[in-house]
C-alpha positions in Angstrom: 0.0 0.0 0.0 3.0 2.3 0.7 4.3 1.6 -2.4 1.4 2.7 -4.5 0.5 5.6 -2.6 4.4 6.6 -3.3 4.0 5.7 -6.8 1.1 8.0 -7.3 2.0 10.6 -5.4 5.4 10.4 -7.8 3.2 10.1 -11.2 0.8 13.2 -9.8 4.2 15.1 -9.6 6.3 14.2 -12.8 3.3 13.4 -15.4 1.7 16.9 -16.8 -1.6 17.6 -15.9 -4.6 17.7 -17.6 -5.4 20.8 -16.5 -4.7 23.2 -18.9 -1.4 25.3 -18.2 -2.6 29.1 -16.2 -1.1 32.1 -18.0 0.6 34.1 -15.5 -1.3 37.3 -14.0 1.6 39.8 -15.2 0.7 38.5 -19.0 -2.9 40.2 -18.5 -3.5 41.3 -22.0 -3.9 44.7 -23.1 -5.7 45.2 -26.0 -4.7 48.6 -28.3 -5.8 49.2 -32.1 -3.5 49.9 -34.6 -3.8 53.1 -36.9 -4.9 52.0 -40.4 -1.0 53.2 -41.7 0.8 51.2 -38.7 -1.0 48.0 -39.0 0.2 48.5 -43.1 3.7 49.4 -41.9 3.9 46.1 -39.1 2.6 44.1 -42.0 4.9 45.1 -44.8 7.4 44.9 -42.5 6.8 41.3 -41.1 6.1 40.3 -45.4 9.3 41.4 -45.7 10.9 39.1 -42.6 8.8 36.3 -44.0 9.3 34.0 -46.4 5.9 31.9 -46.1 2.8 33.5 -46.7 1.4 35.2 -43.2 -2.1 33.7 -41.9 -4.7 36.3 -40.4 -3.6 35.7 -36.8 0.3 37.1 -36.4 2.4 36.3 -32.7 5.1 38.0 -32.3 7.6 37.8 -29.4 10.0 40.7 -29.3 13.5 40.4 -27.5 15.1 43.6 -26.3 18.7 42.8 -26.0 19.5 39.8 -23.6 21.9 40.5 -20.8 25.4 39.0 -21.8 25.4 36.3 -19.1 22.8 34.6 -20.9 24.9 34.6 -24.2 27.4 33.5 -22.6 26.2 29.7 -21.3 27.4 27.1 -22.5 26.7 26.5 -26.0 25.2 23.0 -25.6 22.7 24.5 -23.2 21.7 27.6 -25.3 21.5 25.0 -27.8 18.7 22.6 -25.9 16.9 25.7 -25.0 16.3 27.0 -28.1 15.6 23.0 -29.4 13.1 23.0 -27.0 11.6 26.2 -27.7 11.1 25.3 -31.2 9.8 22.4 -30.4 7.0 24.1 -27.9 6.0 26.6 -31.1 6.0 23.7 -33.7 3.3 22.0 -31.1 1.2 25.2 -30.9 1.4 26.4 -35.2 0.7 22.3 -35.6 -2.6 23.1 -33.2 -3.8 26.9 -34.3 -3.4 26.3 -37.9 -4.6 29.8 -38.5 -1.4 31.7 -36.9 2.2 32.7 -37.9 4.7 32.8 -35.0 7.4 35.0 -35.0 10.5 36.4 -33.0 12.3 39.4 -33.4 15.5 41.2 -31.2 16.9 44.3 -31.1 19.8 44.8 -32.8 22.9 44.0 -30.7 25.9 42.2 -30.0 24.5 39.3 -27.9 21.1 38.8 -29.8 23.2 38.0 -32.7 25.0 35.6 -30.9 22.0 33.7 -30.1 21.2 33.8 -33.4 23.4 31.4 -34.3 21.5 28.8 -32.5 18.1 30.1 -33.6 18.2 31.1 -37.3 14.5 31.7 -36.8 15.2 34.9 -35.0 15.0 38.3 -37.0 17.1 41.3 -36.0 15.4 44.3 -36.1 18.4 46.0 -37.2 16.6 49.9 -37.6 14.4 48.8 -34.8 11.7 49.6 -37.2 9.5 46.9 -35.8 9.8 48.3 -31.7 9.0 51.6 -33.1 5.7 50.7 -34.5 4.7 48.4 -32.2 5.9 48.6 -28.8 6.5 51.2 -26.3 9.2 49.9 -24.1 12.3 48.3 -23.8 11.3 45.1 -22.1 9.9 41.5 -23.8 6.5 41.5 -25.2 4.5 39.0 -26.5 2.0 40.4 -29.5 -0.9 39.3 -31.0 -1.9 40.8 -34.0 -5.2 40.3 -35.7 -6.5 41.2 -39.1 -8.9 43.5 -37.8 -5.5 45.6 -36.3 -5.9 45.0 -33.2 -3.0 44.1 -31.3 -3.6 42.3 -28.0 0.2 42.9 -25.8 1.0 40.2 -23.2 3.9 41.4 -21.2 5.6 39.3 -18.3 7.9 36.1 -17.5 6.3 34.2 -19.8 7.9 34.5 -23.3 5.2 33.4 -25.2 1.8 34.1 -23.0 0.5 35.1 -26.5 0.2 31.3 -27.3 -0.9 29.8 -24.0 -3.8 32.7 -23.3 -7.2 30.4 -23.6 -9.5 31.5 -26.3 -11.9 32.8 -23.3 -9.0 35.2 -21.8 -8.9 37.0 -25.3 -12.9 36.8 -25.5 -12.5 38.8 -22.1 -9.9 41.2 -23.0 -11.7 42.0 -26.8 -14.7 42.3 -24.6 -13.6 44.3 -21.7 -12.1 46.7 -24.8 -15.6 46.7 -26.5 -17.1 47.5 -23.3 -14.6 51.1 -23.0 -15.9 52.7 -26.2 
């Protein structure tokens, strides 16, 4: 009986759970709408980052620059982070068919050094992109929809843009709704 009850008790902490995972509270999103000439400046600039077509729902994390003791780990772990990483975004593009993930960094010494292990990463080398659609210098996740809206989770969590449940953005597009 010990043996089971240590067994469970083992599984219940080293098995997932089915519950689904709870974005964290500083990734409340924000919901802002785009002028009709910065939406079409975001989207000619992301076209232009892009070789496959974009779909109507665009997440996008944005990386100020990292501090240099994180470009500096070892390379075989910056290497199984970014594996990893890749692996959690193929998941979630594999499950919302109708998105485009993308990440962009500012231009800098140390973002281009991670770059190396994750050729998936565009520079934004005129910082075009943080001009248009963020307003400070810390990590964003973006969700940007074809109506230009663009729903900004900001936090710990690199990409709360893709874990938010579909009723946390019905309540934020609501709660926005509700303003005007």
């Amino acid at each position: 009986m010990k043996r089971l009850f240590i067994f469970f008790f083992t599984a219940g902490i080293l098995l997932p759970s089915a519950a689904p995972a709870q974005v964290p509270v500083a990734a409340k999103p924000v919901v802002y709408q785009l002028p009709s000439a910065t939406y079409d400046s975001v989207k000619r600039i992301l076209k232009n980052s892009w070789a496959p077509a974009l779909k109507d729902t665009i997440i996008i994390h944005y990386q100020p620059e990292i501090p240099e003791a994180v470009a500096r780990e070892n390379d075989e772990i910056i290497q199984q982070k970014v594996t990893e990483e890749l692996r959690f975004l193929h998941n979630k593009m594999v499950e919302r068919k109708n998105i485009t993930v993308m990440q962009f960094a500012a231009d800098g010494p140390n973002n281009k050094y991670m770059q190396e292990f994750d050729n998936l990463v565009v520079i934004d080398k005129d910082h075009s992109l943080h001009n248009l659609l963020f307003r400070e210098n810390t990590a964003v996740s973006v969700m940007l929809l074809p109506s230009g809206k663009c729903i900004y989770f900001t936090g710990s969590e690199k990409w709360a843009a893709l874990t938010v449940t579909s009723q946390m953005l019905q309540q934020a597009l609501g709660n926005e709704l509700a303003k005007k």
